[in-house]
N, CA, C and O atoms as a GROMACS GRO file, in nm:
protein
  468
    1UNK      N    1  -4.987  -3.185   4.169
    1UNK     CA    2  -4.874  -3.110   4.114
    1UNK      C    3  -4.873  -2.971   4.174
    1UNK      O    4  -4.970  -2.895   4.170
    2UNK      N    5  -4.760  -2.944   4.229
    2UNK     CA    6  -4.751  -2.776   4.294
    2UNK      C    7  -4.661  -2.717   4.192
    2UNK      O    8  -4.592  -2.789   4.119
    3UNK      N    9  -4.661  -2.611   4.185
    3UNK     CA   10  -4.576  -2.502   4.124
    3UNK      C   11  -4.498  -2.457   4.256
    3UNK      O   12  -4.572  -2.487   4.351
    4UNK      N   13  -4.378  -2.398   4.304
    4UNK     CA   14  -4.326  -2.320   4.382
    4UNK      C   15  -4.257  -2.167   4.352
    4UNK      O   16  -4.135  -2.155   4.364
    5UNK      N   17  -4.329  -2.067   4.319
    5UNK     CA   18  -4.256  -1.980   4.283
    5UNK      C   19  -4.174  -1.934   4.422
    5UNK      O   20  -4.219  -1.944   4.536
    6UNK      N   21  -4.055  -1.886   4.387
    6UNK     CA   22  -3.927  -1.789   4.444
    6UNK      C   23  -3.909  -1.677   4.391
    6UNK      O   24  -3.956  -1.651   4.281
    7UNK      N   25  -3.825  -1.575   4.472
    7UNK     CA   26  -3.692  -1.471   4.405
    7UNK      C   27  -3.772  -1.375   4.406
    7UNK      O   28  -3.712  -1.298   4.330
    8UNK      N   29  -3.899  -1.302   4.450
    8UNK     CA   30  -3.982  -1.206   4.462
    8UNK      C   31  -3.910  -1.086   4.571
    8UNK      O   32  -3.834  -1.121   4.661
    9UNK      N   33  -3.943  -0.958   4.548
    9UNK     CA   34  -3.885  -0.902   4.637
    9UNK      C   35  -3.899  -0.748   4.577
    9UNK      O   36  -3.980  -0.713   4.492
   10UNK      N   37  -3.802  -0.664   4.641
   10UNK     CA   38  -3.778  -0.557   4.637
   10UNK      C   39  -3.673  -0.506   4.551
   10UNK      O   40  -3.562  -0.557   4.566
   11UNK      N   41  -3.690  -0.394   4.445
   11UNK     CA   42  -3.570  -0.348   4.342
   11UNK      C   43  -3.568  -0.223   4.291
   11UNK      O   44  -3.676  -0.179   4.251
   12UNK      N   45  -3.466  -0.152   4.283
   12UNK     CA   46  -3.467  -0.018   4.234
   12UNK      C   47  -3.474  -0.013   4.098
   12UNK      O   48  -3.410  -0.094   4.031
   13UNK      N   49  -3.567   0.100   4.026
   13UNK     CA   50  -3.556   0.119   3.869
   13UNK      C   51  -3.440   0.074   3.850
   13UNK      O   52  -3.354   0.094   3.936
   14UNK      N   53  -3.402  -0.015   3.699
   14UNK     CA   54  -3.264  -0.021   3.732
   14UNK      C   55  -3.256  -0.165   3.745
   14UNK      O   56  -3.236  -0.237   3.647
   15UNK      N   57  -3.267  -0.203   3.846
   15UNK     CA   58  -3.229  -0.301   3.898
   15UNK      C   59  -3.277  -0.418   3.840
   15UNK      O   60  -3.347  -0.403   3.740
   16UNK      N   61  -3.248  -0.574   3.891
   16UNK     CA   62  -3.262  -0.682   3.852
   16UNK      C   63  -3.289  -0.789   3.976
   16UNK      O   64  -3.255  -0.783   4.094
   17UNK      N   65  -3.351  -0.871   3.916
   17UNK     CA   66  -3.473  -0.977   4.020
   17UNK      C   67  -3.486  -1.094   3.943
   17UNK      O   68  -3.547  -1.087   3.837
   18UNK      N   69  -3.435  -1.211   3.983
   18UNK     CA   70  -3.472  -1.321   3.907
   18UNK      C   71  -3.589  -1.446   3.955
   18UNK      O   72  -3.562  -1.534   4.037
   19UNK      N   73  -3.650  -1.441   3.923
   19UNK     CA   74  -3.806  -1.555   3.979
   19UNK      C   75  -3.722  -1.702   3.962
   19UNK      O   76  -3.619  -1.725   3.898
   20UNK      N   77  -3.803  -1.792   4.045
   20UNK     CA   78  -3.746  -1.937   3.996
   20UNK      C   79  -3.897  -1.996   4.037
   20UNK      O   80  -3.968  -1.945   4.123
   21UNK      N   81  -3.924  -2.093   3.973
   21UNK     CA   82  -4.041  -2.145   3.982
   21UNK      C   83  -4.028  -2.308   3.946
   21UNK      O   84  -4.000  -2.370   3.843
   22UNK      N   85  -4.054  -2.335   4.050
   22UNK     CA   86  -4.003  -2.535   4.110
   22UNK      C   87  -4.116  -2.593   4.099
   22UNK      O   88  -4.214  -2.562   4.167
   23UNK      N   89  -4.114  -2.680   4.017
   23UNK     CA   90  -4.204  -2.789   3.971
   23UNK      C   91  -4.204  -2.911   4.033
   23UNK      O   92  -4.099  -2.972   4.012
   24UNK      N   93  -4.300  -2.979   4.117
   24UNK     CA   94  -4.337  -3.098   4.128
   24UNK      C   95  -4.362  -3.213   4.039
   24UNK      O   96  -4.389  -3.328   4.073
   25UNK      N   97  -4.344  -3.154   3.897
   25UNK     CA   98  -4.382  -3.281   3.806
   25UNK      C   99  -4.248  -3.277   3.713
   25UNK      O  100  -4.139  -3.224   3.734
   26UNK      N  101  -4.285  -3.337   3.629
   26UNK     CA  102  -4.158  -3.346   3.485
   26UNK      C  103  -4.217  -3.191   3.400
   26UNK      O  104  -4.324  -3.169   3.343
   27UNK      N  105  -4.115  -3.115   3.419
   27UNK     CA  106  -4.131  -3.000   3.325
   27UNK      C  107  -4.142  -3.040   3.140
   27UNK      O  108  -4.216  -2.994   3.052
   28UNK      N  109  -4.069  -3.109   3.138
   28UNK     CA  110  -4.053  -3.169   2.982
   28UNK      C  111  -4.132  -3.200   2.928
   28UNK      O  112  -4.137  -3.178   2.807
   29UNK      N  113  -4.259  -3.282   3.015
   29UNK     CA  114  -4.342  -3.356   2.970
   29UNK      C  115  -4.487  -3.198   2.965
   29UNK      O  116  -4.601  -3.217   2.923
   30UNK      N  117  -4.428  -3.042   3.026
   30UNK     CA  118  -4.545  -2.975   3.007
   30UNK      C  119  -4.528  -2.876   2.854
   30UNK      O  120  -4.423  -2.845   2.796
   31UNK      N  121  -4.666  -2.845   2.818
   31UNK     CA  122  -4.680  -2.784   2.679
   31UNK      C  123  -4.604  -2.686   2.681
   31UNK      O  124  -4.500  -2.684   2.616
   32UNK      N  125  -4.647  -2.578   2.762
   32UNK     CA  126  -4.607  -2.478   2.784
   32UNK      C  127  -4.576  -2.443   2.926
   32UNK      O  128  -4.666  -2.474   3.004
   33UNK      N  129  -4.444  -2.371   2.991
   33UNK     CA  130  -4.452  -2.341   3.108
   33UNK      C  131  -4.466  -2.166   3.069
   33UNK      O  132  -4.476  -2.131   2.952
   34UNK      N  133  -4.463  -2.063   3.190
   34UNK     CA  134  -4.484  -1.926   3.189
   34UNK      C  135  -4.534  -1.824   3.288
   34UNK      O  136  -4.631  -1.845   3.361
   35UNK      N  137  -4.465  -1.715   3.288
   35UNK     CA  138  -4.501  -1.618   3.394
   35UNK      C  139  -4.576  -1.542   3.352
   35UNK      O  140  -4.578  -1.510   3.234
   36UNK      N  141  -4.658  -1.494   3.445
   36UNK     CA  142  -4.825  -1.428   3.440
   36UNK      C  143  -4.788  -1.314   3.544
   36UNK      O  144  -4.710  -1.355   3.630
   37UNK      N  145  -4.816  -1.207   3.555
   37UNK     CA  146  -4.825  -1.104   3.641
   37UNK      C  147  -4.974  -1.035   3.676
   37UNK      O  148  -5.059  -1.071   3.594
   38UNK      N  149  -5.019  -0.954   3.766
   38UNK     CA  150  -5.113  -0.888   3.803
   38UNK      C  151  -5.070  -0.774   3.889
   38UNK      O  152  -5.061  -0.782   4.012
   39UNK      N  153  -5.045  -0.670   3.821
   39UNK     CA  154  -5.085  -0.534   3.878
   39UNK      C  155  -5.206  -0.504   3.978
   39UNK      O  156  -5.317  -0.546   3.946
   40UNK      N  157  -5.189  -0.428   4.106
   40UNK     CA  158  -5.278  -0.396   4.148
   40UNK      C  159  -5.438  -0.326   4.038
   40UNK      O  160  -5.420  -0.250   3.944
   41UNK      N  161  -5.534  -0.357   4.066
   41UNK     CA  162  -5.644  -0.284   3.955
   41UNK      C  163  -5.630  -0.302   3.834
   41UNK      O  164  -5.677  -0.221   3.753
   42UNK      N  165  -5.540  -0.450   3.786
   42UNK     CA  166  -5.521  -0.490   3.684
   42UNK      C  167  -5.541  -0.587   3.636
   42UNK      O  168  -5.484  -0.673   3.704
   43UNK      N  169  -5.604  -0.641   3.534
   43UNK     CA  170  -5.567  -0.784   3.460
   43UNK      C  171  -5.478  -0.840   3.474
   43UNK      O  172  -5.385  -0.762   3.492
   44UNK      N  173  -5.430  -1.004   3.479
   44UNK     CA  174  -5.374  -1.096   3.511
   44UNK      C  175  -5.318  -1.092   3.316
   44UNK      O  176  -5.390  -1.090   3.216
   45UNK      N  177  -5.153  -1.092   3.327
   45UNK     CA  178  -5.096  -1.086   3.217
   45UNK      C  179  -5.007  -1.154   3.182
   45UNK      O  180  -4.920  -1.179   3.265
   46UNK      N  181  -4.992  -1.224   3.015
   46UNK     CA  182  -4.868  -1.303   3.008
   46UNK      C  183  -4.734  -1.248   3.007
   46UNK      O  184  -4.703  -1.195   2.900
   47UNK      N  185  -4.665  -1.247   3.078
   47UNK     CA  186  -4.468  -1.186   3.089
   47UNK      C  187  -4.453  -1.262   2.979
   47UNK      O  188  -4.493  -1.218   2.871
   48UNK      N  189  -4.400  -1.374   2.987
   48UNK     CA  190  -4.298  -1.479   2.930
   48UNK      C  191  -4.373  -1.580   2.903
   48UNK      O  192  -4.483  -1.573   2.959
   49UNK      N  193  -4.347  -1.721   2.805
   49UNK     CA  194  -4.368  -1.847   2.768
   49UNK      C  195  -4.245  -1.919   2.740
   49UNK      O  196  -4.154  -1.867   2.674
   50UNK      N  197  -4.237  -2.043   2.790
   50UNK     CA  198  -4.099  -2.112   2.678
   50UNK      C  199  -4.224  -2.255   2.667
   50UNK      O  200  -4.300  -2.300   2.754
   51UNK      N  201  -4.201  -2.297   2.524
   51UNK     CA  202  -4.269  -2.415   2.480
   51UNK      C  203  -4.208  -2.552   2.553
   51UNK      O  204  -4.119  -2.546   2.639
   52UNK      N  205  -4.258  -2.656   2.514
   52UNK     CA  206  -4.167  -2.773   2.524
   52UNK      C  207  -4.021  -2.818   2.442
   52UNK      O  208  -3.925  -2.890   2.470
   53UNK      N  209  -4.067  -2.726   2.314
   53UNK     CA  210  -3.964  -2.724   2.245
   53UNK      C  211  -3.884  -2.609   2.223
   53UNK      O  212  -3.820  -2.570   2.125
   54UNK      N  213  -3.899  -2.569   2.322
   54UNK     CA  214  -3.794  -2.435   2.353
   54UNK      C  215  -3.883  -2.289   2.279
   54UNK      O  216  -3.876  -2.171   2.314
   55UNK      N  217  -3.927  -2.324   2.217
   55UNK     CA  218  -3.983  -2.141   2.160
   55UNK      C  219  -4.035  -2.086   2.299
   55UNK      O  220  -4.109  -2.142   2.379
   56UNK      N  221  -3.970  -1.947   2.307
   56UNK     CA  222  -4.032  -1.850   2.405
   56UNK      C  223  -4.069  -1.692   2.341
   56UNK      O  224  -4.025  -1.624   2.248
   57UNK      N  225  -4.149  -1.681   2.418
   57UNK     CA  226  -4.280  -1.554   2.353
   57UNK      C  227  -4.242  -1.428   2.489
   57UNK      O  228  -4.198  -1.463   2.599
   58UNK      N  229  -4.258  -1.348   2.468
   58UNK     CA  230  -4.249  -1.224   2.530
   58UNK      C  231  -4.339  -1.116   2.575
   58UNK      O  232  -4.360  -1.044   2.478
   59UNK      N  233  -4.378  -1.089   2.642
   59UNK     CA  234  -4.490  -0.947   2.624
   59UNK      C  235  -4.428  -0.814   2.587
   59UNK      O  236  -4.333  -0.776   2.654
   60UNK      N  237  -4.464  -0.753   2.507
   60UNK     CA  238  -4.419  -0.642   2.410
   60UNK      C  239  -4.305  -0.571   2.541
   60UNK      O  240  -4.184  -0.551   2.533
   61UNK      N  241  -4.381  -0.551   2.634
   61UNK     CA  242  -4.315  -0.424   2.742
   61UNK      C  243  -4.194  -0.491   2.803
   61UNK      O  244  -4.097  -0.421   2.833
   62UNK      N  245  -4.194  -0.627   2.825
   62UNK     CA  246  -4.031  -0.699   2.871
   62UNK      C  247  -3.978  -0.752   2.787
   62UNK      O  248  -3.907  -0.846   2.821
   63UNK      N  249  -3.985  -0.717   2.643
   63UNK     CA  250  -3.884  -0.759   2.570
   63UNK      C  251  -3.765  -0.704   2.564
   63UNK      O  252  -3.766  -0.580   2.562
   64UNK      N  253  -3.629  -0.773   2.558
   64UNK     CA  254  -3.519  -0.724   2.612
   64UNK      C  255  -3.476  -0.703   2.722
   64UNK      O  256  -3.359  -0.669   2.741
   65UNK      N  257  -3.556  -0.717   2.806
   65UNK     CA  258  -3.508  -0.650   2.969
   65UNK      C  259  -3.550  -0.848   3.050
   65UNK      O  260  -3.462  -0.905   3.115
   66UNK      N  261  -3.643  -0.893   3.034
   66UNK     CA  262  -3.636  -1.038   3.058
   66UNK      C  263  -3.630  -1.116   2.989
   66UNK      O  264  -3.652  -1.113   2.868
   67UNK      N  265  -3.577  -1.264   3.102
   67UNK     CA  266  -3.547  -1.342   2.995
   67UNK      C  267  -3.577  -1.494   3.071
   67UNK      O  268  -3.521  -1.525   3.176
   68UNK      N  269  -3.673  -1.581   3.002
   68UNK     CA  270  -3.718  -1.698   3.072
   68UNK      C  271  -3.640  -1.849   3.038
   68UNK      O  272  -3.651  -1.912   2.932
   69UNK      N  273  -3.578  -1.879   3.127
   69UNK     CA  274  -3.570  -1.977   3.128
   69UNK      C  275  -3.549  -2.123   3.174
   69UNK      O  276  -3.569  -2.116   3.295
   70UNK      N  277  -3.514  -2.278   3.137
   70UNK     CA  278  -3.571  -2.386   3.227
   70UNK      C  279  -3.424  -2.469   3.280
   70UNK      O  280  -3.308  -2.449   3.240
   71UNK      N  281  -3.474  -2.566   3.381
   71UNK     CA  282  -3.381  -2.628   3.337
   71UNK      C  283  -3.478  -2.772   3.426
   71UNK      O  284  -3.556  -2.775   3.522
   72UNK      N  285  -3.415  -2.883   3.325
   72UNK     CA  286  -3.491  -3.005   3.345
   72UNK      C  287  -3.456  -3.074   3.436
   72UNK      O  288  -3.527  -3.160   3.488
   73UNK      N  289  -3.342  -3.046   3.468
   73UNK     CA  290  -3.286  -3.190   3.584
   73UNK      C  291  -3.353  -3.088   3.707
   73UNK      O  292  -3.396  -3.160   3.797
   74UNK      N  293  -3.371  -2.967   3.731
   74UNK     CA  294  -3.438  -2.955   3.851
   74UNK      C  295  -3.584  -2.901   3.799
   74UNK      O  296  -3.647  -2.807   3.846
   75UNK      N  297  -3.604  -2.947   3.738
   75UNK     CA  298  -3.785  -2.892   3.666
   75UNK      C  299  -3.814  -2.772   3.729
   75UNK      O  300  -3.916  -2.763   3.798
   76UNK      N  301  -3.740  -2.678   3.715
   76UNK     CA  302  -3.742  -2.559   3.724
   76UNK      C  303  -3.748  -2.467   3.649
   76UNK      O  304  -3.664  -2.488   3.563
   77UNK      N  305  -3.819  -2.338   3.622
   77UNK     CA  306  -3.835  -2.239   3.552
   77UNK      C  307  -3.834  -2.108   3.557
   77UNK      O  308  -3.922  -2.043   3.614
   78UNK      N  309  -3.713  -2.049   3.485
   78UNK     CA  310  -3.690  -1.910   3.604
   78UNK      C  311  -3.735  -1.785   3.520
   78UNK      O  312  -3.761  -1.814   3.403
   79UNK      N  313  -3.748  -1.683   3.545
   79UNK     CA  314  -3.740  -1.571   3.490
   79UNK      C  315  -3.612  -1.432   3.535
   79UNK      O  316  -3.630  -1.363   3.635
   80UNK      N  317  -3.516  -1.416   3.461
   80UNK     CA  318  -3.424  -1.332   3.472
   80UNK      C  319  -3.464  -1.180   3.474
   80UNK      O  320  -3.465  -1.152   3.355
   81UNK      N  321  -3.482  -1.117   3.514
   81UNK     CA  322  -3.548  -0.943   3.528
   81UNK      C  323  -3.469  -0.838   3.500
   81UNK      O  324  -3.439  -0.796   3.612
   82UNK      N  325  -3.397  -0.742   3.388
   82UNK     CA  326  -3.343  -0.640   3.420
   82UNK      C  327  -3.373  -0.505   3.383
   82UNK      O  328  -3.475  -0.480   3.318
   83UNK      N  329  -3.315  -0.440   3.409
   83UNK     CA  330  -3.348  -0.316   3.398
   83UNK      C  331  -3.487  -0.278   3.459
   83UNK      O  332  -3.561  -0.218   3.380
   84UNK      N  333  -3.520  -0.294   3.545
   84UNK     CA  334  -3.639  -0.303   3.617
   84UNK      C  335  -3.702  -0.162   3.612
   84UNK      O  336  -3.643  -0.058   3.642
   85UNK      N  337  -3.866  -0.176   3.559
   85UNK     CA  338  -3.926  -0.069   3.569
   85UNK      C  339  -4.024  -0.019   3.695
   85UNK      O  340  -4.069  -0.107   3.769
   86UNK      N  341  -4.045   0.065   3.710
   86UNK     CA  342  -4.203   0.053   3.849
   86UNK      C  343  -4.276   0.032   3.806
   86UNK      O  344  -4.352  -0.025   3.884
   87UNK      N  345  -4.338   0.048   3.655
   87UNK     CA  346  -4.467  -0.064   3.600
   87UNK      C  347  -4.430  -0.218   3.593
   87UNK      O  348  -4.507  -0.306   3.553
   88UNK      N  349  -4.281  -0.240   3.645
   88UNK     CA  350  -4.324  -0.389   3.646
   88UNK      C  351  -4.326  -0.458   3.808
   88UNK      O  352  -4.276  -0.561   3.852
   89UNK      N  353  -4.409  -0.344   3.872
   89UNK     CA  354  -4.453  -0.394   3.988
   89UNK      C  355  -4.569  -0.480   4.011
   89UNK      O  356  -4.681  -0.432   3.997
   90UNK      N  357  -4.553  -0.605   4.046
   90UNK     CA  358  -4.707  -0.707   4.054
   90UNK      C  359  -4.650  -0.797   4.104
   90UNK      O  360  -4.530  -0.801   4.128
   91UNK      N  361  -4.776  -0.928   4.138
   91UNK     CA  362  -4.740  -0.995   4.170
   91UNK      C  363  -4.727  -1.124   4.051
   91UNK      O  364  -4.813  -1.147   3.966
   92UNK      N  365  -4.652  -1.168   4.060
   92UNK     CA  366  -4.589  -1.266   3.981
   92UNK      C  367  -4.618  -1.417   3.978
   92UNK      O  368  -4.597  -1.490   4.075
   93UNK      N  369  -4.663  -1.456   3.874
   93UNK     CA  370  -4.761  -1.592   3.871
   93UNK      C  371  -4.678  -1.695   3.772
   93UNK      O  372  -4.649  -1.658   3.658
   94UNK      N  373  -4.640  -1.833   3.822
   94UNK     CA  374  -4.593  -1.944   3.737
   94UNK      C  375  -4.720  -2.033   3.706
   94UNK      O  376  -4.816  -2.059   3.778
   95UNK      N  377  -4.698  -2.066   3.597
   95UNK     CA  378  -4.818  -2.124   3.504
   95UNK      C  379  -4.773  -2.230   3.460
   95UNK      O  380  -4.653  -2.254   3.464
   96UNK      N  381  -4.869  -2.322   3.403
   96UNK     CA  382  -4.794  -2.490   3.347
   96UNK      C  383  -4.921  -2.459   3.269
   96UNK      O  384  -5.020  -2.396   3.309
   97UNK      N  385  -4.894  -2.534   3.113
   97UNK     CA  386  -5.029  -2.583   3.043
   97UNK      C  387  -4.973  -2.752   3.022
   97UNK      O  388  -4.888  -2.804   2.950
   98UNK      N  389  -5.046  -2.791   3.103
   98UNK     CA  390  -4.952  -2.900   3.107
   98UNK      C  391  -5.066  -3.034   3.102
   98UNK      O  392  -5.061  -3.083   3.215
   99UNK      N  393  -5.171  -3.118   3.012
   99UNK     CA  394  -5.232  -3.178   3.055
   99UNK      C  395  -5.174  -3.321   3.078
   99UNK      O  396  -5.219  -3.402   3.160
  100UNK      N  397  -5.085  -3.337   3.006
  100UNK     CA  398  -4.956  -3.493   3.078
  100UNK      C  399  -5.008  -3.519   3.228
  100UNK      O  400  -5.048  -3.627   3.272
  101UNK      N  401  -5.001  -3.414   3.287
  101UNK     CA  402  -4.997  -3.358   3.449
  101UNK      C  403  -5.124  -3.388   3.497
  101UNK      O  404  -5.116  -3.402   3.619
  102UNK      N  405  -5.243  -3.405   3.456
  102UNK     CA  406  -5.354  -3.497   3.539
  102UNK      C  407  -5.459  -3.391   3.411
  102UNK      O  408  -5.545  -3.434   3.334
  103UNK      N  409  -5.410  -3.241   3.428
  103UNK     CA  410  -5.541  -3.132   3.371
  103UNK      C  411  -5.466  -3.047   3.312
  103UNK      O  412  -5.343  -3.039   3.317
  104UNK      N  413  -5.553  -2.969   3.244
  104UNK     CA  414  -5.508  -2.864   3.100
  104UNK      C  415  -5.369  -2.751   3.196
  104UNK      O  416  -5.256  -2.729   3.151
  105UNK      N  417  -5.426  -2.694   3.336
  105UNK     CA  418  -5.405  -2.566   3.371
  105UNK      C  419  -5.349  -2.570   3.503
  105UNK      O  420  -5.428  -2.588   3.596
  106UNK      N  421  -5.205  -2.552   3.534
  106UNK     CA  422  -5.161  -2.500   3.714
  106UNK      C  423  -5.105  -2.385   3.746
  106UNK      O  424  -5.004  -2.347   3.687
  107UNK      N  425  -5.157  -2.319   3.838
  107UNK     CA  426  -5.096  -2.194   3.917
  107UNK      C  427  -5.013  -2.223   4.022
  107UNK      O  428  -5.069  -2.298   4.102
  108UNK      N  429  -4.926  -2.201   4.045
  108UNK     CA  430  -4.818  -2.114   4.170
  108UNK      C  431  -4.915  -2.024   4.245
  108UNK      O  432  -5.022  -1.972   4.214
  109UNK      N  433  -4.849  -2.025   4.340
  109UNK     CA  434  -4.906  -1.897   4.422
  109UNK      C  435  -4.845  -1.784   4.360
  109UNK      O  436  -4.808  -1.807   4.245
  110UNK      N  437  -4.827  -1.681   4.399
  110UNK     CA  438  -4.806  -1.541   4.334
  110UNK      C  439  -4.644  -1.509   4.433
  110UNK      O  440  -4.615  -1.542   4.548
  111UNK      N  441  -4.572  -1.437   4.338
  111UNK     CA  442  -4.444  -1.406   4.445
  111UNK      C  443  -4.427  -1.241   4.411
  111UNK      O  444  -4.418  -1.207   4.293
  112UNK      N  445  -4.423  -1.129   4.529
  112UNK     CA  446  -4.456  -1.003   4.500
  112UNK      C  447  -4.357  -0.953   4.483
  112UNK      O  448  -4.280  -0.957   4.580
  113UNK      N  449  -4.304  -0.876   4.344
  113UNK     CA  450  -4.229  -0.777   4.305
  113UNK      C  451  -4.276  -0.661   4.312
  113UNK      O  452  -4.390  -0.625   4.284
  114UNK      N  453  -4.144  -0.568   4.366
  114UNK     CA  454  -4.202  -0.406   4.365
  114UNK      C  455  -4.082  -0.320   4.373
  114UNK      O  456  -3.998  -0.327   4.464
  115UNK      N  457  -4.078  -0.229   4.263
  115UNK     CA  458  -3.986  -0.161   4.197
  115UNK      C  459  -4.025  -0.012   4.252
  115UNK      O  460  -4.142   0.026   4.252
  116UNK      N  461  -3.939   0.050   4.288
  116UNK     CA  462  -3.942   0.175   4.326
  116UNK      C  463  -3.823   0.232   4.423
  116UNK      O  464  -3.770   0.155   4.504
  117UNK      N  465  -3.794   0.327   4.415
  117UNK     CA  466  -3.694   0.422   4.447
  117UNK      C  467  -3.675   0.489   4.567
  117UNK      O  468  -3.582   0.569   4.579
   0.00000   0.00000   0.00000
C-alpha cells in the first residue's frame, strides 16, 4: 500500500495550499486517515484526522483555517489550507491507521510547505 502525497509548495501569509494524498488501497476500509507535519527542529505533529465514519479532529493552531477532507471513489484525502501562517511551514505527512491494509500504520513521503513573504 503507498500513500501519494501532492499540492506542496510555496505561499504567502495569507495565502492557501491544498495537499491531496492518493491512496493505493480502499480508503473506507481505513480507521483513520490524517495529516502529520514536522517543522524543522521539531516533533512530528497531528494537523488533521477524519475517521471512517467521518469524525474529524483538528490541532488547536489550524482550527478554522484547515479543512480535511476524502473522497472514496478516488481514495483520496486532501487537506484544504487557508489563511496560511509561516509557522505552518513543514513538511507535510499523510498517514493511514489502517490495519484492513495488511498493518496497524502507513506513511506518505513528506510534501514541503513553506510560507513566507
Amino acid at each position: 500500500v503507498q500513500l501519494q502525497a501532492s499540492g506542496g509548495g510555496s505561499a504567502q501569509p495569507g495565502g492557501s495550499l491544498r495537499l491531496s494524498c492518493a491512496a493505493s488501497a480502499t480508503i473506507s476500509s481505513a480507521t483513520v486517515m490524517g495529516w502529520y507535519r514536522q517543522a524543522p527542529g521539531k516533533q512530528r505533529e497531528l494537523v488533521a484526522s477524519i475517521s471512517r465514519s467521518g469524525v474529524t479532529t483538528y490541532a488547536d493552531s489550524v482550527k478554522g483555517r484547515f479543512t480535511i477532507s476524502r473522497d472514496f471513489a478516488s481514495n483520496s484525502v486532501y487537506l484544504q489550507m487557508n489563511s496560511l501562517k509561516s509557522e505552518d511551514t513543514a513538511v507535510y505527512y499523510c498517514n493511514a491507521d489502517a490495519p484492513l491494509w495488511g498493518r496497524n500504520e502507513f506513511w506518505g513521503l513528506g510534501t514541503q510547505v513553506t510560507v513566507s513573504s
